[in-house]
N, C-alpha and C positions, 0 to 999 in steps of 0.2 A: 356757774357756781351751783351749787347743790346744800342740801338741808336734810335733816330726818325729822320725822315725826313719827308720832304713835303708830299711824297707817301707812308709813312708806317711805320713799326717798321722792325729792322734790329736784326737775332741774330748775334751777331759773337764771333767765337769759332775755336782756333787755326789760320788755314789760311782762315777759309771758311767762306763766308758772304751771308746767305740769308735773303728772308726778310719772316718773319712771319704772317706777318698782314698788309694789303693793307690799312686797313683807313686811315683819315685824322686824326693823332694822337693827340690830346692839350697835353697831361702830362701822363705818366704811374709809377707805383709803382709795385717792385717784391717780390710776396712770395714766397723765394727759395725751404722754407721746402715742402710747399705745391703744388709748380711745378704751380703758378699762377700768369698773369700779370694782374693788374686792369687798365684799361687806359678809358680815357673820349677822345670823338672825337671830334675836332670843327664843324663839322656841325650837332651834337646831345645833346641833354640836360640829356643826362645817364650816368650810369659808365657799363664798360664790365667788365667779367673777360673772359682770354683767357687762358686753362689749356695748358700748353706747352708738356704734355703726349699726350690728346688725340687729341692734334692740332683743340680742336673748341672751338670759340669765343662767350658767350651767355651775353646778357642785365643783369644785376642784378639790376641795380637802374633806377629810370624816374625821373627826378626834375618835380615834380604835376603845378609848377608855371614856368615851360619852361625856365627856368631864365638862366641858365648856371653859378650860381652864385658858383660855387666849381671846385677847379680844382686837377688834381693830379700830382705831384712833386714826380721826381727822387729817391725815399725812397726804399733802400733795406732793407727788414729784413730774 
């Protein structure tokens, strides 16, 4: 299971809570089968994805018109 807060994204699993990703989160969405989190940051106009195997976080999308106009919601698949 996972969480956002002010300073980041949180796993947590059994008793133990760390946090995975220091950004400033807006919204993130999980793909279990593929072991990947997509999250937008409020202080960036992209989308990440963050593979939870190899613990690194890479850009995949730029909004061309800086807009922030898309955001990403709690969607498990």
């Amino acid at each position: 299971m996972y969480s956002i807060s002010s300073d980041g994204l949180y796993q947590i699993q059994d008793n133990d809570v760390k946090c995975v990703i220091t950004d400033n989160i807006y919204g993130y969405c999980i793909d279990s089968k593929m072991h990947n989190l997509y999250y937008s940051r409020l202080d960036d106009t992209g989308i990440y994805m963050y593979n939870t195997d190899s613990c690194e976080s890479v850009k995949i999308f730029e909004d061309p018109e800086g807009s922030q106009c898309f955001t990403l919601r709690n969607i498990y698949v």
